[in-house]
C-alpha positions in Angstrom: 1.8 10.0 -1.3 4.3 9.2 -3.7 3.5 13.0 -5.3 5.1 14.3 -1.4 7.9 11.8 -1.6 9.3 12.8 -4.7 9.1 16.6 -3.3 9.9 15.7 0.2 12.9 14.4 -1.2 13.8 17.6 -3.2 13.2 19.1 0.4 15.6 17.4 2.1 18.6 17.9 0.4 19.5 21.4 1.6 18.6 20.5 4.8 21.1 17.0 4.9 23.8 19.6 3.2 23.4 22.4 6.2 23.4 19.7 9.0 26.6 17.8 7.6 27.9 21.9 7.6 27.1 23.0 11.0 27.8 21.4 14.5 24.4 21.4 16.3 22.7 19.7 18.8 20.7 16.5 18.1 17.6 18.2 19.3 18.1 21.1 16.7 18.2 18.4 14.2 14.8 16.8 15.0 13.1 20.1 15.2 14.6 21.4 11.6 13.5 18.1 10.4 10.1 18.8 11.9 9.8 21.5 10.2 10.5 20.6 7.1 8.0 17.6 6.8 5.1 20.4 8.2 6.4 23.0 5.5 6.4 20.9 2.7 3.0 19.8 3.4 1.8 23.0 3.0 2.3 23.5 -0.9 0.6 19.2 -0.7 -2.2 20.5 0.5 -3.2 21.7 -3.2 -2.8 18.3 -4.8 -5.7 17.3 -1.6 -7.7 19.7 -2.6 -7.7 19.3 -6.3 -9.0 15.7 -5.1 -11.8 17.1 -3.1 -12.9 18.9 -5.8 -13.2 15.5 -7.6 -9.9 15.6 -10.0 -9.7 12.9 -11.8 -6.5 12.5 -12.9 -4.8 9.3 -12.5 -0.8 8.7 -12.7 1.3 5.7 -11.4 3.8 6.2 -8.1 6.8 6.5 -10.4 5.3 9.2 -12.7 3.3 11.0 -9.2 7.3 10.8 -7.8 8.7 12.5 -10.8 6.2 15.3 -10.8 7.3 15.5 -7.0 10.6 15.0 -7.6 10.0 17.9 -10.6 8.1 20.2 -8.6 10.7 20.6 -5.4 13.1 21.3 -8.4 11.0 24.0 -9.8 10.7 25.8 -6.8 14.1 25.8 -6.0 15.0 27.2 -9.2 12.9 30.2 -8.7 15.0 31.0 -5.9 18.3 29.8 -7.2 18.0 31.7 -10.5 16.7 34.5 -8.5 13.2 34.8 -10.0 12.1 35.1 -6.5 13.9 36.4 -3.3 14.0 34.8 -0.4 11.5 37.1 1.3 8.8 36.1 -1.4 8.7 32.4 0.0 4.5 33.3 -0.2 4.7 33.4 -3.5 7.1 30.5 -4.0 4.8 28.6 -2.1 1.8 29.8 -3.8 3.2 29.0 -7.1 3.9 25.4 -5.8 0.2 24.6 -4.4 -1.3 25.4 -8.3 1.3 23.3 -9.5 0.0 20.4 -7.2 -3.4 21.6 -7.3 -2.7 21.1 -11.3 -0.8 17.9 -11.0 -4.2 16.1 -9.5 -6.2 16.7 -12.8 -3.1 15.1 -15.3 -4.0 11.8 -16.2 -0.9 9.4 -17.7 -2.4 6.0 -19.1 -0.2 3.5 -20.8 -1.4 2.3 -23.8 -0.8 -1.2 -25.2 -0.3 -1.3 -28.8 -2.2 -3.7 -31.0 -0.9 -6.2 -33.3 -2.5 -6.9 -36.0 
């Protein structure tokens, strides 16, 4: 969960930035926010399916939020540096679900150091 919140977050910035833009209706609002809750799920759904194929990883909320919060960032890089054009969103979002899909299998552990 805290994997989506990081991205979700990453997600939502454009959108906040074109709303405070643009004069629209309230409804318009709720639907683009809609959408972009459903849409980000969609590149989540690798990270679920990593876990059905019993990944093990394991990672605390704050690390799971960075590598959401890291994610979002890498895919709007591809577009912003133009690696990708906005009509290869498929691929964008195909890059995305690996990168989820590989985020289930990282396990961070803290380790205590012994004094001796």
């Amino acid at each position: 969960m805290y994997l989506y919140l990081g991205y979700l977050l990453v997600q939502f910035y454009p959108l906040i930035v074109k709303l405070f833009e643009t004069n629209i209706s309230a409804s318009s609002i709720l639907f683009s926010v809609i959408v972009v809750f459903i849409w980000s799920l969609i590149p989540f759904i690798g990270f679920g399916l990593a876990k059905l194929l019993n990944a093990n990883g394991k990672a605390s909320k704050h690390f799971l939020f960075i590598f959401g919060f890291g994610i979002g960032l890498i895919e709007n890089g591809l577009y912003f540096f133009d690696l990708l054009a906005k009509n290869q969103s498929y691929i964008g979002t195909f890059i995305i679900f690996c990168l989820f899909f590989i985020t289930a299998f990282i396990t961070l552990n803290k380790t205590e150091l012994s004094t001796h």
